[in-house]
C-alpha positions, 0 to 999 in steps of 0.5 A: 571169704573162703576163696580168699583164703584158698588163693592166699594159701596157693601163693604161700605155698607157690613162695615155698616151692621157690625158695627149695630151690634157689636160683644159682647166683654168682657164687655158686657156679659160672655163667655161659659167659664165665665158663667161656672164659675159664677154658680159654687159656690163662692170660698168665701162660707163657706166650710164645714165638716160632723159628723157622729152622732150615737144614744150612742152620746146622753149618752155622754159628758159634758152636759147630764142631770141627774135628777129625770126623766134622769137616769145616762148613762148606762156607769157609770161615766167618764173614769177617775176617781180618788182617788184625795188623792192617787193624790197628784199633783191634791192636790192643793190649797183645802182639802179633807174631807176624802181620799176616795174622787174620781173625774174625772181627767180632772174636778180636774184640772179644779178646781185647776186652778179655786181656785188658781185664787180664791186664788189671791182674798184671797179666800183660805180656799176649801174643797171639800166633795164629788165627784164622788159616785157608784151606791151602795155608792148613794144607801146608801146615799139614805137610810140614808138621805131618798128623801129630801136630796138626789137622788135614785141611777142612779138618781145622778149626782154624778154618773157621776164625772163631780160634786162636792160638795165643803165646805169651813174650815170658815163658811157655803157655803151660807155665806162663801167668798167661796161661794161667789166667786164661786156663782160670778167667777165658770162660767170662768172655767167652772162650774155651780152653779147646784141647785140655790135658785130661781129655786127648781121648776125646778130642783126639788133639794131644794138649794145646795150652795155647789153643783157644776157641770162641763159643760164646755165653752162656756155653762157655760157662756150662763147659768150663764148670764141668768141665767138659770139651766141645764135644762133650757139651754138644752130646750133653745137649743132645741127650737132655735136650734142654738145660737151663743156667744162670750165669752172672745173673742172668738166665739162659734156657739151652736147647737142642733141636734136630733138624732133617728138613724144615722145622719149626721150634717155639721159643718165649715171646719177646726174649732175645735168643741165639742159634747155633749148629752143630755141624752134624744134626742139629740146631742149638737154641739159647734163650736168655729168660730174664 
């Protein structure tokens, strides 16, 4: 019986020891398995895609900057440049001050759907007096109109196809209601107001209200609300390095990124982007985030 006892008090006393010190359940701490888990990265983080950036991305797009100290991209003007008179369904809703007058296909139909929409306004009387010009057409230009007028060859936006000069059949375009809508409204569709009045220090190119330059959403946008020029835009990207907008209800992240030889940049997985050179440095990478 005594051996009975002392057995009894053995496992008693063997239970007590166990429940001083409990095994950890589920609550109290992760297993191998969970821990493996939390390091790896949280299913909710951004996923991301990578672009590959070559040194010509810099002389290409929308947004390379053409001045005295830019020259035009040794490949000369968009790719789909036009003879608009020999176009006629790009004939709507403005004339033409000649039929030799040429223009990027895609920027034409740009500005179609910017003057219809004028044209609600009772804005209806464009012209549009030059477009796209060879090297040898601005050289000419240079020597009839001399350096206070216009640009030495290679030098010229219009070299490009991505700017237009547009008139009105009414009045000048400082005072015509052309002038007026476009100066309010050309940012929506994409173009800029080039060569401002407050701003020839910068440009160098005194007041052109005629001279018009395609750029595209959302870069439109960010100029013509703080208003900026070109080249002040580009410099603002380059300082911040990225800038996020929202235009119209959608989100757009803008970023700047120096390319000396190839580079790589990561961008948010399945989201539709742009890029574009400077002409100087650097690409500019536009991701619209909604």
């Amino acid at each position: 019986m005594k051996k009975r006892w002392i057995s009894m008090l053995l496992l008693l006393a063997a239970a007590g020891c166990a429940s001083a010190h409990p095994e950890p359940s589920s609550t109290a701490g992760p297993k191998p398995s969970q821990q493996e888990e939390s390091a790896a990265p949280d299913s909710g983080a951004e996923k991301e895609q990578s672009i590959s950036l070559g040194k010509s991305r810099i002389h290409q797009g929308d947004l390379v900057l053409v001045n005295k100290e830019h020259a035009v991209p040794s490949k000369d003007g968009k790719s789909d440049v036009v003879n608009l008179y020999e176009h006629k369904e790009l004939l709507e809703g403005y004339g033409l001050l000649d039929n030799k007058i040429r223009l990027s296909e895609s920027v034409a139909k740009r500005f179609i759907a910017m003057v219809k929409d004028a044209d609600k306004d009772g804005v209806n009387h464009f012209l549009i007096s030059s477009g796209y010009r060879s090297n040898e057409e601005q050289a000419k230009l240079y020597r009839e109109l001399g350096g206070n007028s216009a640009l030495p060859p290679g030098h010229s936006e219009h070299n490009l196809g991505l700017s237009l000069d547009i008139g009105s059949s009414r009045a000048e375009m400082s005072k015509a209601p052309e002038g007026k809508w476009l100066k309010k409204n050309a940012w929506k569709y994409g173009f800029i107001l080039r060569y401002p009045e407050d701003k020839t220090d910068v440009t160098g190119i005194r007041y052109e209200p005629w001279h018009f330059r395609y750029v595209g959403l959302p870069h439109s946008a960010v100029i013509h609300r703080e208003g900026l020029v070109l080249e002040e835009y580009l410099d603002l990207l380059k300082d911040q390095g990225t800038i996020e907008t929202e235009v119209e209800g959608a989100e757009y992240r803008i970023s700047y990124h120096p390319v000396r030889g190839k580079t790589t940049v990561k961008i948010p997985a399945g989201k539709s982007y742009e890029l574009s050179g400077n002409n100087s440095d650097g690409v500019i990478v536009t991701v619209r985030m909604d």
